[in-house]
C-alpha positions as CSV (number, residue, x, y, z in Angstrom):
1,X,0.0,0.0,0.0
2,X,1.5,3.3,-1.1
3,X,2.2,5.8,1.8
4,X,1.2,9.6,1.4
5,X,4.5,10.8,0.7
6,X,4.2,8.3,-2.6
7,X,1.2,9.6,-3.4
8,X,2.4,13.3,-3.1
9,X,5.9,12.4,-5.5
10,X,3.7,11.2,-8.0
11,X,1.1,14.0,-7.6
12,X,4.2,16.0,-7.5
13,X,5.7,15.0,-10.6
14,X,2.9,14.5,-12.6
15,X,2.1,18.7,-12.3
16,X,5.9,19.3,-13.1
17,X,5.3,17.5,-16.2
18,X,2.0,19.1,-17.2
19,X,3.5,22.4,-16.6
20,X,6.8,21.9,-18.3
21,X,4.5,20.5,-21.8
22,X,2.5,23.6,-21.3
23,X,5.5,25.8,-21.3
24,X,7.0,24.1,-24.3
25,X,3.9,24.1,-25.7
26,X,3.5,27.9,-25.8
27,X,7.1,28.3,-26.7
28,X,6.8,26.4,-30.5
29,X,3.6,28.4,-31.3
30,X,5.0,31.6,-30.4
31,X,8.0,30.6,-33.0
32,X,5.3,30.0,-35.1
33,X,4.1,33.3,-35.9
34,X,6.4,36.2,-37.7
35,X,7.0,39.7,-36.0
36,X,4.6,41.2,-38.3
37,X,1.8,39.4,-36.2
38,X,3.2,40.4,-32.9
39,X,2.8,43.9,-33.8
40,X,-0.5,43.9,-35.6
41,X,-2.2,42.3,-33.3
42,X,-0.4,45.2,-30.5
43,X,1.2,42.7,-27.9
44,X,4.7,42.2,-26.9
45,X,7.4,41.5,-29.4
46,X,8.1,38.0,-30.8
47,X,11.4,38.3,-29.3
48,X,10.0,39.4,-26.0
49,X,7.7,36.2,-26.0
50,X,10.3,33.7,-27.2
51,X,12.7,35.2,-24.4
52,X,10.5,34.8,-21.5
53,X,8.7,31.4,-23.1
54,X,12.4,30.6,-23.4
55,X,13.7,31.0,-20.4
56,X,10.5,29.5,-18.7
57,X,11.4,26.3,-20.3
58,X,15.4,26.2,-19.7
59,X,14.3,27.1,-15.9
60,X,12.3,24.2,-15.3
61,X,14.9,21.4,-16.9
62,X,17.9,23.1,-15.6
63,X,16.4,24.1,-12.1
64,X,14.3,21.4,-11.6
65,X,12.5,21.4,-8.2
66,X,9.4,22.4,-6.9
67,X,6.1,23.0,-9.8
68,X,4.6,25.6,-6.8
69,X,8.2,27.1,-6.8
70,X,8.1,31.1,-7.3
71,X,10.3,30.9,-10.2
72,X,8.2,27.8,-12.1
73,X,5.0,29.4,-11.0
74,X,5.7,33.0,-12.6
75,X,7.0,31.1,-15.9
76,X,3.8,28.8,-15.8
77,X,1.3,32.3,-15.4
78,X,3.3,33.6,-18.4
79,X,2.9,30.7,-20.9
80,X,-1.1,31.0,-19.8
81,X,-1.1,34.2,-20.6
82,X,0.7,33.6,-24.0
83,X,-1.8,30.5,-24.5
84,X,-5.2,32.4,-23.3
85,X,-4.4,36.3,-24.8
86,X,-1.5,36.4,-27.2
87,X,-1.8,33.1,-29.0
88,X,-6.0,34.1,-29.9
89,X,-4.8,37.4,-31.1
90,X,-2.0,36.0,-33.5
91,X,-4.5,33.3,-34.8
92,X,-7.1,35.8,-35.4
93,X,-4.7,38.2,-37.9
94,X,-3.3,34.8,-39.4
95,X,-6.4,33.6,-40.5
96,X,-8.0,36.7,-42.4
């Protein structure tokens, strides 16, 4: 029978691994769309995004720990924001 500290690992690590595909996730489709779209649409720069997208990513493989870390935590709230504002914007101007 698996203890509660099992239970919490694999809680644990399943949440890293969500975050870390929804981070990598929102990295590719912000390299998917060209400058031009960035500034049509009147958000941040691509380069902006890819930076902090970017970084976001090589933080949670090169710093692994926590998922409810500060650090992972402020990365995962920027790939949302990407995903649920930026990304809707860039779609709508690359489809007309």
């Amino acid at each position: 029978m698996p203890n509660v500290f099992q239970i919490e690992g694999t809680i644990l690590l399943v949440v890293t691994l969500v975050f870390l595909a929804v981070k990598i996730f929102a990295l590719v489709t912000s390299l998917m769309f060209t400058p031009e779209h960035y500034r049509a649409a009147g958000k941040l720069t691509k380069p902006a995004w890819v930076a902090i997208l970017g970084l976001g990513v090589a933080a949670a493989i090169l710093l692994p720990g926590s998922p409810l870390g500060l650090l992972n935590l402020v990365f995962v709230i920027a790939a949302f924001v990407f995903l649920a504002d930026v990304r809707p914007a860039l779609r709508g101007l690359y489809q007309r």
